[in-house]
N, C-alpha and C positions, 0 to 999 in steps of 0.2 A: 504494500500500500504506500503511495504515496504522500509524504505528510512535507510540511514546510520545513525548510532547512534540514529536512532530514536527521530533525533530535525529538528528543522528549520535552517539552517544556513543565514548569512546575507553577501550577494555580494557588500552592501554600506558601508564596514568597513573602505575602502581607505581614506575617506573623512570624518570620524567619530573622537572627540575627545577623546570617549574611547574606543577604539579599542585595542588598547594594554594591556586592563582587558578583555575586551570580549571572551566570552567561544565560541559564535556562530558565530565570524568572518571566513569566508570562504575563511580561506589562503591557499596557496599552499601546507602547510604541511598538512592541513585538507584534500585534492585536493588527494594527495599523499596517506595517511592514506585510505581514501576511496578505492584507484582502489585497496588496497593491501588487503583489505577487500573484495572486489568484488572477486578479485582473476582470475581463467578462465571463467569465464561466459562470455557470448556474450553482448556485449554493454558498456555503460559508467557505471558506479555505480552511482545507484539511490542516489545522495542527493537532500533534501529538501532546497530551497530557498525562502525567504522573497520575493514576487514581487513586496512592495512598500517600502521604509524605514519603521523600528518597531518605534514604538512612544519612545524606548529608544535614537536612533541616534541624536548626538550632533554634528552638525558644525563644522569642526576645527575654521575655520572663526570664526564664532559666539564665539567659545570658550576663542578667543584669548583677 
């Protein structure tokens, strides 16, 4: 299957203490980046998402 950029991106970055290094944070400029990539095709633009935290995600909590 074809997905964008060819990664997994992570939708738990909100609440993560490295998020702001994170490559695979699925921010809105990622979000953005995608449909522009998509282009006209019918539908959303395929990205890939993490469905559980990756064993990287840190607590901000915890962090603090």
């Amino acid at each position: 299957m074809m997905s964008y950029r060819d990664m997994t991106f992570c939708g738990f970055w909100r609440d993560c203490a490295l998020a702001s290094s994170c490559a695979r944070a699925l921010t809105d400029e990622v979000r953005k980046s995608a449909t522009k990539w998509w282009g006209d095709l019918p539908g959303e633009p395929p990205i890939a998402q993490y469905s559980e935290r990756p064993p990287c995600h840190r607590n901000i909590e915890d962090a603090a």
